[in-house]
SERO-4910 file (N, C-alpha, C, O; in steps of 0.05 Angstrom, whole numbers):
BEGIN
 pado doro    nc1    nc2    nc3   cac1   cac2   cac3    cc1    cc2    cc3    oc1    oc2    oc3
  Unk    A     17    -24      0      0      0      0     18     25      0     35     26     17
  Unk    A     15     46    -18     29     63    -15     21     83      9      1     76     22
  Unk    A     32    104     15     22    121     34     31    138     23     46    140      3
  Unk    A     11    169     51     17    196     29     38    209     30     50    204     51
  Unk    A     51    228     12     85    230     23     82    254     39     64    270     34
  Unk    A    100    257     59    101    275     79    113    295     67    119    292     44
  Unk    A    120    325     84    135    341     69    159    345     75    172    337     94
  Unk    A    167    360     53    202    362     55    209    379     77    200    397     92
  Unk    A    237    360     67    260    374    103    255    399     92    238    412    105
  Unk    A    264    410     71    258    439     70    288    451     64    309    439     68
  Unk    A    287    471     55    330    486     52    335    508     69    316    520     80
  Unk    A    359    515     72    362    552     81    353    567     72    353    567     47
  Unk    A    340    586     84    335    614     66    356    623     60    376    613     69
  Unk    A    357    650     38    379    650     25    394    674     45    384    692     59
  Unk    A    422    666     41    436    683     64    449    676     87    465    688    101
  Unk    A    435    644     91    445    643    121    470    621    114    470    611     92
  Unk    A    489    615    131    516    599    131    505    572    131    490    564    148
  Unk    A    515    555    102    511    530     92    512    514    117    498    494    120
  Unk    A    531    523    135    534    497    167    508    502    178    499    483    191
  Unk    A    494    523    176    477    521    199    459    498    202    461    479    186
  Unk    A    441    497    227    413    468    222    400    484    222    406    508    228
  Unk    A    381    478    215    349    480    196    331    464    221    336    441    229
  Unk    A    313    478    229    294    475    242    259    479    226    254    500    215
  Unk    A    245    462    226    220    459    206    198    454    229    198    436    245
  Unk    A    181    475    227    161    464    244    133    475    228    129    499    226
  Unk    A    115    457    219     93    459    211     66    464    228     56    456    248
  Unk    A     62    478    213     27    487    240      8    476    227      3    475    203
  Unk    A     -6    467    249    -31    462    243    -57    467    254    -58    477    276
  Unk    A    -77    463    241   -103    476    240   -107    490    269   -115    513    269
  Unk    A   -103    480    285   -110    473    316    -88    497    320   -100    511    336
  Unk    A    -70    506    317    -60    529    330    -49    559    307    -32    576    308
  Unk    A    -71    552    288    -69    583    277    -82    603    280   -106    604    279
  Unk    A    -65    626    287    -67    652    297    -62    650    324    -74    662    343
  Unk    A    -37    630    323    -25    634    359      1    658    350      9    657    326
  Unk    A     11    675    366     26    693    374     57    670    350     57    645    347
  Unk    A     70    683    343    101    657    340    114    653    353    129    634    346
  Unk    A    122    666    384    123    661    394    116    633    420    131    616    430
  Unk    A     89    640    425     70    626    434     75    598    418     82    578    430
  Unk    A     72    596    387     77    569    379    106    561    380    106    536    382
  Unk    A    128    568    379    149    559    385    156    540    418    166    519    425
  Unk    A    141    566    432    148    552    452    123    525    466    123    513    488
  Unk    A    104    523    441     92    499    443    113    483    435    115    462    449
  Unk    A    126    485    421    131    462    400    169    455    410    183    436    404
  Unk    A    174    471    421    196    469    440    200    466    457    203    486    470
  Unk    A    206    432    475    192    429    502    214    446    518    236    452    509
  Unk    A    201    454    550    214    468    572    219    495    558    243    496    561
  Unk    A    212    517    545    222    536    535    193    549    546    169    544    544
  Unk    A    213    571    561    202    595    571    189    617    549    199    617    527
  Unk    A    168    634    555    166    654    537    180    672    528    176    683    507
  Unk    A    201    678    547    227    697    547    241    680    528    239    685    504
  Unk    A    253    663    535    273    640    509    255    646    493    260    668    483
  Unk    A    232    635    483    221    638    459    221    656    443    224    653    418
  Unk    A    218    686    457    219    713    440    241    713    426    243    716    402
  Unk    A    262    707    445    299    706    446    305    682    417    323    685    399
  Unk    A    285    659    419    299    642    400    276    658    372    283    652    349
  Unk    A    259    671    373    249    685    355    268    697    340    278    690    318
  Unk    A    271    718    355    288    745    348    322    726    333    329    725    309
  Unk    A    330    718    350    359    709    334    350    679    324    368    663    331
  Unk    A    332    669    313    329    645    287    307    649    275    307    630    260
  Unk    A    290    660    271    267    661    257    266    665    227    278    685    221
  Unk    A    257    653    210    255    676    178    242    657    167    239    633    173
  Unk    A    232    675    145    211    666    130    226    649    104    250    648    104
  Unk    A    211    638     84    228    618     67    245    635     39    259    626     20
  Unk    A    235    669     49    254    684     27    273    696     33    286    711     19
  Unk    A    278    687     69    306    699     85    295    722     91    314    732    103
  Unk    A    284    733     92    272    754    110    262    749    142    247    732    152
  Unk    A    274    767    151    264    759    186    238    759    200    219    766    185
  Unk    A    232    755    220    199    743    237    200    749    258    219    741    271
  Unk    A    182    765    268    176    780    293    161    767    317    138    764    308
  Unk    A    162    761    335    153    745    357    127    753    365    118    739    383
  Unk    A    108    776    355     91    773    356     69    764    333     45    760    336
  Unk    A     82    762    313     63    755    281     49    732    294     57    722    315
  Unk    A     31    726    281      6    706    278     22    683    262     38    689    244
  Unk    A     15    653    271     20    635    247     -5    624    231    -26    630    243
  Unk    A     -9    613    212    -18    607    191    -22    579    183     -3    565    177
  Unk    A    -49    569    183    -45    545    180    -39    536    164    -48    545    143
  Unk    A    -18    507    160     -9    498    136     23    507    124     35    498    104
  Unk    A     30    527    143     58    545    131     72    534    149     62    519    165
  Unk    A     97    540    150    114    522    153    141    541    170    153    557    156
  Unk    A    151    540    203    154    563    211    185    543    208    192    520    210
  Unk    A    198    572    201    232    559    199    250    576    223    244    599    229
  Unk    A    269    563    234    284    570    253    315    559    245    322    537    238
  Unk    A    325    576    248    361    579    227    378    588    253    380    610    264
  Unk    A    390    560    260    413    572    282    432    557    278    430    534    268
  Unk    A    458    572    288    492    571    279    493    531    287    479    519    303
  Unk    A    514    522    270    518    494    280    536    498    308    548    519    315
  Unk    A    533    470    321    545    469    357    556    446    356    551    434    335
  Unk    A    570    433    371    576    402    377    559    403    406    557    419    424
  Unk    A    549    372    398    533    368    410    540    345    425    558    332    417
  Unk    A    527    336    451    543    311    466    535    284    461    514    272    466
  Unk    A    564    276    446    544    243    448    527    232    458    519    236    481
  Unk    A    518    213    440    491    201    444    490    174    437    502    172    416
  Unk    A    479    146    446    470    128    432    455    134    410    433    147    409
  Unk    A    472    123    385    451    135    353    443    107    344    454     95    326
  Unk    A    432    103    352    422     75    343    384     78    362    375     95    377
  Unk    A    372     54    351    345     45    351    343     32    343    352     30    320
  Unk    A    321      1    361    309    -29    356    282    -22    345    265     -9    357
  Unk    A    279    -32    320    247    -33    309    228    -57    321    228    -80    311
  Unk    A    217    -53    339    203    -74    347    174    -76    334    163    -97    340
  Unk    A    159    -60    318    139    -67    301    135    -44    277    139    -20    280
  Unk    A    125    -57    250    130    -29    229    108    -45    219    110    -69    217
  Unk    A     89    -34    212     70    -29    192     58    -13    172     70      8    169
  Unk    A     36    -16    157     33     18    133     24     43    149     27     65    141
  Unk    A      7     35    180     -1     59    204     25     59    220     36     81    218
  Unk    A     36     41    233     55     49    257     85     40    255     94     26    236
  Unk    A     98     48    272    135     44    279    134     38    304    137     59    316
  Unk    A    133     20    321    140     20    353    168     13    347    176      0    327
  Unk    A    182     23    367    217     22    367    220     25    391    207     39    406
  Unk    A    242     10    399    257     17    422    286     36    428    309     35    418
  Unk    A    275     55    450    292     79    450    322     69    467    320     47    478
  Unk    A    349     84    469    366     71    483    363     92    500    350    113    495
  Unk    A    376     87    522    377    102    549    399    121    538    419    110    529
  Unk    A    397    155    537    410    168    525    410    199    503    419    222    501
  Unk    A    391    176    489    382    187    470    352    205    466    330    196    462
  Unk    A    360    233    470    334    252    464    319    249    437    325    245    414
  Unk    A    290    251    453    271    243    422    268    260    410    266    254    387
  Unk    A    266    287    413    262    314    402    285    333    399    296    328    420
  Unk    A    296    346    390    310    373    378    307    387    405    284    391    412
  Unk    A    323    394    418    327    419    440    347    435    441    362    435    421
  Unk    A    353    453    464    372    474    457    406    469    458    423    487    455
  Unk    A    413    437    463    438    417    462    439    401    441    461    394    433
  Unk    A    418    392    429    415    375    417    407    378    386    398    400    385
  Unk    A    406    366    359    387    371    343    399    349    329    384    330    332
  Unk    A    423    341    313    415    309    301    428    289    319    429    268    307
  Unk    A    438    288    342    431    270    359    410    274    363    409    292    379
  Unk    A    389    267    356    358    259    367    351    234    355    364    226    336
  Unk    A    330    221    364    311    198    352    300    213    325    303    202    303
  Unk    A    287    238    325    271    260    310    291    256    274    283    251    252
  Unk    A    314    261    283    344    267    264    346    234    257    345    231    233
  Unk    A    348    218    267    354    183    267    337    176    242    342    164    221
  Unk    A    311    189    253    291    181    239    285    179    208    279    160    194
  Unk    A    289    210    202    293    219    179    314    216    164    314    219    140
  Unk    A    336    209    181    358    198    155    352    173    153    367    162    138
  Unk    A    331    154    164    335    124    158    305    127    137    304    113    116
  Unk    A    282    145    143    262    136    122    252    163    107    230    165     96
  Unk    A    271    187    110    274    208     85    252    219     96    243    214    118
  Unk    A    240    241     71    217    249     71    197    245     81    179    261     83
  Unk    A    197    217     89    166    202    100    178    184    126    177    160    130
  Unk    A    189    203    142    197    196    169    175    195    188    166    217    196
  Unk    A    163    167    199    153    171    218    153    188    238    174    193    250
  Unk    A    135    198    244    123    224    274    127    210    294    119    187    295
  Unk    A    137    218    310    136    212    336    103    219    354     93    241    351
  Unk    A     89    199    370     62    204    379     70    220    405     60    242    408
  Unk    A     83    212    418     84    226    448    119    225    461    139    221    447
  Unk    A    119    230    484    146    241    486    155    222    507    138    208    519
  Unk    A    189    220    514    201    201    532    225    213    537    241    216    519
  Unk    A    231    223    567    247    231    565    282    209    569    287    185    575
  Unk    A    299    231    562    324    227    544    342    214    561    364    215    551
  Unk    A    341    201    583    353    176    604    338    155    605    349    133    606
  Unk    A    308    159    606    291    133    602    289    110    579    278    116    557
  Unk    A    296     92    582    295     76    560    274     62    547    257     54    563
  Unk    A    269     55    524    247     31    513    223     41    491    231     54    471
  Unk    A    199     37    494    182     36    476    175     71    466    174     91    480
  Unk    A    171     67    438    167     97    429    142     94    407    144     77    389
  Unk    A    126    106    408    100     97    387    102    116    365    115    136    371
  Unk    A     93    114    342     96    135    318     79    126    293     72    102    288
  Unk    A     73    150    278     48    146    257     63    146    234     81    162    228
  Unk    A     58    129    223     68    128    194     60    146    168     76    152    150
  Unk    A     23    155    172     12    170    157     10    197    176     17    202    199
  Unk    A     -3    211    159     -8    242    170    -43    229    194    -45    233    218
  Unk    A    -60    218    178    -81    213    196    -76    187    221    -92    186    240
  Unk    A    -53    167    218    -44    152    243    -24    176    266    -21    175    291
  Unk    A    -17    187    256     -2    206    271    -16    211    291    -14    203    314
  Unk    A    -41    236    274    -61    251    290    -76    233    309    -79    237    334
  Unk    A    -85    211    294    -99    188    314    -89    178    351   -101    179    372
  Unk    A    -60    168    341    -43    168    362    -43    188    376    -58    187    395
  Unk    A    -27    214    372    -37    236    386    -57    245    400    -58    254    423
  Unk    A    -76    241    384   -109    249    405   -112    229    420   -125    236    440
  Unk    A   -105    198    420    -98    182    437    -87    177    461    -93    165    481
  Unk    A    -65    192    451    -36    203    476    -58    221    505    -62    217    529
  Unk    A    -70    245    482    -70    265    500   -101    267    511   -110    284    528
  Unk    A   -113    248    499   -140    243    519   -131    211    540   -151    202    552
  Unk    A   -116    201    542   -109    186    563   -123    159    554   -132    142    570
  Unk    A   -124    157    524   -139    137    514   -113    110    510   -119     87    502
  Unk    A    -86    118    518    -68     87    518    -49     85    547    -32     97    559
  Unk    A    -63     62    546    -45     47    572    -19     47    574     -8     31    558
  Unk    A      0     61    592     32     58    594     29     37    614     13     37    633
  Unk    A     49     17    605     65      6    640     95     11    635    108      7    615
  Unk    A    103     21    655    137     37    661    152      7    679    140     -7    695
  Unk    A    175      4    673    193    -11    701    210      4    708    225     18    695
  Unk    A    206     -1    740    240     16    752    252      0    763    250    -24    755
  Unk    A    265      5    778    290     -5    797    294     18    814    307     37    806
  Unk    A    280     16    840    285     32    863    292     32    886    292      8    891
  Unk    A    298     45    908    318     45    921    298     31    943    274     35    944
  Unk    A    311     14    958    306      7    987    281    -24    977    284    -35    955
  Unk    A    268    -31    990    249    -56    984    224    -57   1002    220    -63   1025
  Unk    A    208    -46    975    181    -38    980    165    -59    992    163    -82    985
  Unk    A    148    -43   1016    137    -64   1033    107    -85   1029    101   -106   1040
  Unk    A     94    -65   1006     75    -70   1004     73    -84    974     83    -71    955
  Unk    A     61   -109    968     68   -122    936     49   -103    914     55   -107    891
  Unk    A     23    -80    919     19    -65    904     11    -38    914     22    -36    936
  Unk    A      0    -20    908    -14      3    918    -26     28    897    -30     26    873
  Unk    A    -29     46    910    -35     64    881    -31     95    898    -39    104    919
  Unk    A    -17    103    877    -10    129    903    -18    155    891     -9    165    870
  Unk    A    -36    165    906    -53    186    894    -47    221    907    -62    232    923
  Unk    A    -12    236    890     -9    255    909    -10    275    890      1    270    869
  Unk    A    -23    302    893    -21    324    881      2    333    871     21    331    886
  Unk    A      9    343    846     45    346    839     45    372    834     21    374    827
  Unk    A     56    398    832     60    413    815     90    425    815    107    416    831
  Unk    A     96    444    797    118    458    800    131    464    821    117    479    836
  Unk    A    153    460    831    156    475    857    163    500    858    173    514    840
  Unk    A    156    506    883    159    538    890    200    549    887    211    568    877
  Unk    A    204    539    894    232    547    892    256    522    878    253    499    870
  Unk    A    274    537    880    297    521    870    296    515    845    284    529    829
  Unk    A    310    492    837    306    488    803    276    493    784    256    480    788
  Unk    A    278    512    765    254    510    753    241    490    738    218    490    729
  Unk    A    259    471    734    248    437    724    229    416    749    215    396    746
  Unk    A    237    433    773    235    413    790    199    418    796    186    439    797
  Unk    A    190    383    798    162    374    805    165    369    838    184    359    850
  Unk    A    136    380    852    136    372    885    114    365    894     97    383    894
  Unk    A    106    341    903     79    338    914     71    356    932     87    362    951
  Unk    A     45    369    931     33    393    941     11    385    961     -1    364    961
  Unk    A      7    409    982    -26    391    997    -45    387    981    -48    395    958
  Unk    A    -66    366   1001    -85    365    984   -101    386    974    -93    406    985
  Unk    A   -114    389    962   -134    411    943   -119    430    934   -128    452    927
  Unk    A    -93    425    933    -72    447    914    -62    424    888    -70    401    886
  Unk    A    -44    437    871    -34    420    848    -53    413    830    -75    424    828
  Unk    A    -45    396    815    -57    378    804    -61    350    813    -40    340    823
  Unk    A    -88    330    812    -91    314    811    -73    290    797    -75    288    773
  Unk    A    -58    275    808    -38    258    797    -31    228    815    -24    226    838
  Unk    A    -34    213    801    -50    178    810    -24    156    794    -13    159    772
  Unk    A    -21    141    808      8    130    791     -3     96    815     -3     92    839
  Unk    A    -12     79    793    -14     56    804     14     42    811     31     59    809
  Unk    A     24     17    819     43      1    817     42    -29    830     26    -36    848
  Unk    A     57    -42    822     59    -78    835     89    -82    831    103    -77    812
  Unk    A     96    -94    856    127   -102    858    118   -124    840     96   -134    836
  Unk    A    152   -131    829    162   -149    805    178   -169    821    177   -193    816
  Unk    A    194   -155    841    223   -172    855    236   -155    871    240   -131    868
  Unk    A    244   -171    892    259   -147    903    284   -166    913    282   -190    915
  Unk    A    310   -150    919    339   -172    921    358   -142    937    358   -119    928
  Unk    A    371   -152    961    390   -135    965    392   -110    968    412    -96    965
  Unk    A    361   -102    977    356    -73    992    347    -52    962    352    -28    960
  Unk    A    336    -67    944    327    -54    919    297    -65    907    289    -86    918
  Unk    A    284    -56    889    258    -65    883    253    -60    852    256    -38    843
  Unk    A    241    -88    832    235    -82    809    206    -74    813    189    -89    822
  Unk    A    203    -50    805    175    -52    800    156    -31    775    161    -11    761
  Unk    A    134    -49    781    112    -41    746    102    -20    752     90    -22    774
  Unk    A    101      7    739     87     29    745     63     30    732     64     12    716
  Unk    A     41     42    729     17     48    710     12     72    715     -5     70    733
  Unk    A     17     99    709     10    131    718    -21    130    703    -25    115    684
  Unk    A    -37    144    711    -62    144    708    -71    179    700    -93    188    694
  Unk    A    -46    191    703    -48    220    694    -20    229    687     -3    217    700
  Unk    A    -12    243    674     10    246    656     26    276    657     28    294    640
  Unk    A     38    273    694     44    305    702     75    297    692     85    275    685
  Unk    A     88    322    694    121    315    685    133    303    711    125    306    734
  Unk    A    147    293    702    161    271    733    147    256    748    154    241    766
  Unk    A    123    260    739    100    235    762    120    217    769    134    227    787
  Unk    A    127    196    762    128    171    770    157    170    783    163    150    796
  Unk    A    171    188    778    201    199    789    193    210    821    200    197    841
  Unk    A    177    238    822    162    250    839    153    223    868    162    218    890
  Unk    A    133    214    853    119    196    860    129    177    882    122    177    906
  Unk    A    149    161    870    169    131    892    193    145    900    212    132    909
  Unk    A    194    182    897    210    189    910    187    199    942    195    194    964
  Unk    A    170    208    939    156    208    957    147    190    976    147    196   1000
  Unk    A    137    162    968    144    139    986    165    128   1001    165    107   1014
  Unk    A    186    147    998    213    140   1001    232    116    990    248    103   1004
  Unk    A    227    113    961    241     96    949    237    106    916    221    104    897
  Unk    A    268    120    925    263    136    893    282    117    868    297     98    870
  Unk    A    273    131    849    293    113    824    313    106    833    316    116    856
  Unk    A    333     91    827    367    102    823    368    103    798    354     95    779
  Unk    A    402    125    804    406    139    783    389    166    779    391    178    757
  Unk    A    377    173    793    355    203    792    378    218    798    396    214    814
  Unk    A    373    236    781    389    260    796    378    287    807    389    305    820
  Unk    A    351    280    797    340    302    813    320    290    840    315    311    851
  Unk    A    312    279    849    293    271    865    304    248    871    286    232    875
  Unk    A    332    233    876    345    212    888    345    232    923    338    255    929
  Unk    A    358    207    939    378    225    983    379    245    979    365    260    993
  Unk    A    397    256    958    412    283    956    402    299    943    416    313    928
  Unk    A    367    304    944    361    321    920    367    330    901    370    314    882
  Unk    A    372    362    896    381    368    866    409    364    871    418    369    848
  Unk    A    435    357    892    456    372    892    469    352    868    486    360    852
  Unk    A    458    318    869    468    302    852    467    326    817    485    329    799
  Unk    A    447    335    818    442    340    787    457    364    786    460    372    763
  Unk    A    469    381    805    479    407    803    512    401    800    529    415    788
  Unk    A    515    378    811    544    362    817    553    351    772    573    353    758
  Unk    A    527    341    769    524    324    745    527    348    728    540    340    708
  Unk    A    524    370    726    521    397    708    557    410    707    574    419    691
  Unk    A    553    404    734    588    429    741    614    400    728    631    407    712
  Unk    A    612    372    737    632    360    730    627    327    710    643    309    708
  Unk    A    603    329    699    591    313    677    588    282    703    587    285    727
  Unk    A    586    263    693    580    246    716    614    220    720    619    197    711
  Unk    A    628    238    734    649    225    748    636    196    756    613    191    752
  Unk    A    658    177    770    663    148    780    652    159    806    633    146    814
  Unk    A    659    180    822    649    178    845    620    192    842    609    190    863
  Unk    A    608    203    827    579    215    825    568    191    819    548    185    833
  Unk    A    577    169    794    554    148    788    562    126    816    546    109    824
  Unk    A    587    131    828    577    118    858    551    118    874    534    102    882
  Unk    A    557    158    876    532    161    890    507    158    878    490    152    896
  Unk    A    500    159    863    470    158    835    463    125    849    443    121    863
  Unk    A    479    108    844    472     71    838    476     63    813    478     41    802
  Unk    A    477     91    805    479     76    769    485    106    747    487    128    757
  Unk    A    486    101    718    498    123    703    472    139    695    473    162    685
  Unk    A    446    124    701    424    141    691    401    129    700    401    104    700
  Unk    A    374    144    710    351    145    727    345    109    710    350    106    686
  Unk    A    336     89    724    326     62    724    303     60    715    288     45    727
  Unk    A    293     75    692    265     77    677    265     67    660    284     69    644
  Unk    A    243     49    654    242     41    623    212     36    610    196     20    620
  Unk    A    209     45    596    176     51    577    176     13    566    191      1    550
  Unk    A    150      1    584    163    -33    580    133    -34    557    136    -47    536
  Unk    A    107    -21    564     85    -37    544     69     -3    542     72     19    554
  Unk    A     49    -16    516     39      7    512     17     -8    498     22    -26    482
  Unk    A    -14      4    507    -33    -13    500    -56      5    488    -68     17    506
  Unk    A    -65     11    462    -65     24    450    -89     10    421    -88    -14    414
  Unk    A   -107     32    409   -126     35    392   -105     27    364    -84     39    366
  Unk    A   -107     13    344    -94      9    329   -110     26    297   -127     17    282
  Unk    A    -95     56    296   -109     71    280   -115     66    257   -131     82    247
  Unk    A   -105     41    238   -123     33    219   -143     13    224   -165     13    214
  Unk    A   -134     -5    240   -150    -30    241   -174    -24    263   -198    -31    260
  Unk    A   -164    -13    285   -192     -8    311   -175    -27    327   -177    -19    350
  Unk    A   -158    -50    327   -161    -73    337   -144    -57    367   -129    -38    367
  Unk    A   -152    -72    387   -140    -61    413   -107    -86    405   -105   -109    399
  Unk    A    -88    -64    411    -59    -67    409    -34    -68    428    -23    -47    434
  Unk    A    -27    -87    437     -6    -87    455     27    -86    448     34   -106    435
  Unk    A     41    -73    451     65    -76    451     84    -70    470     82    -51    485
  Unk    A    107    -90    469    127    -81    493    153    -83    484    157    -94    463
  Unk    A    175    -72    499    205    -73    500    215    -78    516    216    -64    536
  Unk    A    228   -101    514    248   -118    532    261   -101    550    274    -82    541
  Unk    A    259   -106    577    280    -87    599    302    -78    595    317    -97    601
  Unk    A    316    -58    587    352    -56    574    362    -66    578    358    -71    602
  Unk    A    384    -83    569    404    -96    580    426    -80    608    437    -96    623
  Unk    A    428    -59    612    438    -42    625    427    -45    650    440    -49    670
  Unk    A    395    -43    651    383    -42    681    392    -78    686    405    -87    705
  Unk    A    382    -94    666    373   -123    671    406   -128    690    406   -139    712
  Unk    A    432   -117    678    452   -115    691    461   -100    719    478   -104    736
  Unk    A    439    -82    713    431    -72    754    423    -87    768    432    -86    791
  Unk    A    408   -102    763    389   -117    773    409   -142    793    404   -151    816
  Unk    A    431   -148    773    443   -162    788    445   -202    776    462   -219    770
  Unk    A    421   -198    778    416   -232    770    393   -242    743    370   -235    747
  Unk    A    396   -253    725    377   -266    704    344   -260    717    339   -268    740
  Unk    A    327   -248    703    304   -242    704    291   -266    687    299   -271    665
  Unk    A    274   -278    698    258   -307    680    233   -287    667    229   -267    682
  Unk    A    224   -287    657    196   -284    632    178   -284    660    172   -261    666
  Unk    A    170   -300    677    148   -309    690    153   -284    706    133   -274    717
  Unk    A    176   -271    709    163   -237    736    153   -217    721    142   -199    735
  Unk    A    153   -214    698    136   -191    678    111   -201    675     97   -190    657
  Unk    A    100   -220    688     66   -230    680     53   -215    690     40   -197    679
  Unk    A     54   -217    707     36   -187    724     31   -161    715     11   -148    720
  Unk    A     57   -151    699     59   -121    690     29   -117    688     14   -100    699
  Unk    A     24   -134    673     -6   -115    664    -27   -117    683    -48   -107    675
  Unk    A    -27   -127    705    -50   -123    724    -42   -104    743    -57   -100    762
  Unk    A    -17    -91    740     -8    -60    754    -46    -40    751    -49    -17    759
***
């Protein structure tokens, strides 16, 4: 079956330095006559309105090299370009496992490492960049997001209408995640469901998530069932039931048994991640961590299958990296349960 062709990467406008990257972001129906601003910093996760004006003003232009003002309107169907100087960027695992491809979908497995989106460090180390040099023009979309230490399952539309499908999927809470960790200490109870308000916190890092009193925050619910536990540590199946940033990080750091490898919400709060920023992650930092990166992994994803209807399951094998945290051979028979998380 053929499918419809997506659109092009697109070129420089004329004028700017052949090294630069080329940033392409298409609008659609659903956000024309937002500020360009305003859509940039949709479409650019963690970016402030201030950054956004800022990445306005020094990358913006239109496709005749003429410049773009941070307050213009976008346009549905046009195509907003952002032109900034080339950087070296920090290695990355550039690789990806195809674990299912069809004429609607791509499930793949992500490596622990590797950012799925273009940010202000990054742009072809990404999954986004991976993508498009392996299937061109008609690079699968990415449906929803994972962040760039977490490892495993990644969903994506092959057509322009599986895309959207997935997406409105994602973001009405219409597909089932189950997450695995590996967390600190050995949880007492074999399931529970922990239901704590999260929001931004008031001070300190502006990334940082904090469970709040009740009738403040947001509402935020994160089921779970131990898997195994060995040696003062715990595998276990997460199911988040609302989709705040850091839930599930937040979350078994609040029970008192946070990831390892967190660097923000591990013993030592942020100082691990302020430590990780000033001297990259030394022998004695991944001492203190447990490991080189937070013990997450995106294991199943259970999901509307946008051409067929048929209800769809897929999963990704635990990394080899954690399965090597872990310590000892994991048999098939302790992942049975995942799904009654």
């Amino acid at each position: 079956m053929s499918r419809p062709r997506r659109r092009p990467e697109g070129s420089l406008p004329p004028g700017c330095d052949p090294a630069s990257i080329l940033l392409t972001f298409p609008v659609a129906p659903e956000h024309a006559g937002q500020r360009l601003d305003r859509f940039i910093q949709h479409r650019i996760p963690r970016l402030s309105r201030t950054r956004a004006q800022e990445v306005v003003k020094a990358c913006a232009y239109r496709a005749d090299g003429t410049r773009r003002r941070a307050s213009e309107r976008v346009r549905a169907g046009e195509t907003v370009i952002l032109v900034r100087p080339a950087f070296e960027e920090p290695n990355v695992p550039l690789y990806f496992d195809v674990l299912h491809e069809d004429d609607a979908i791509l499930a793949l497995d992500k490596p622990a490492g590797l950012p799925v989106h273009p940010s202000a460090s990054y742009h072809k180390n990404t999954l986004t960049y991976l993508l498009r040099q392996r299937y061109g023009n008609d690079a699968p979309q990415i449906a929803h997001r994972l962040d760039r230490e977490t490892s495993g399952l990644i969903l994506c539309g092959r057509t322009r209408a599986s895309e959207r499908a997935l997406k409105i999927d994602f973001e009405n809470r219409r597909v089932s995640k189950r997450y695995l960790a590996i967390v600190r200490g050995e949880m007492p109870d074999d399931s529970g469901r922990i239901a704590l308000p999260l929001d931004r916190a008031k001070e300190g890092l502006h990334i940082l998530m904090e469970v709040t009193p009740e009738g403040e925050g947001y509402p935020s619910v994160t089921r779970y069932r131990v898997l195994a536990r060995r040696d003062g540590a715990t595998l276990v199946a997460l199911a988040p039931e609302s989709g705040r940033q850091h839930q599930l990080r937040v979350h078994l750091a609040a029970l008192g048994h946070p990831i390892i490898g967190d660097k923000l919400y591990g013993p030592e709060g942020v100082q691990a991640f302020l430590d990780y920023i000033e001297t990259g992650l030394t022998d004695s930092l991944r001492d203190r961590l447990g490991h080189d990166r937070q013990a997450l992994h995106a294991y199943e994803l259970h999901f509307t299958h946008p051409d067929t209807g048929e209800p769809t399951t897929l999963r990704a094998p635990l990394s080899d990296d954690l399965v090597a945290l872990w310590g000892e051979p994991l048999a098939e028979a302790t992942f049975a349960s995942v799904g009654a998380c």
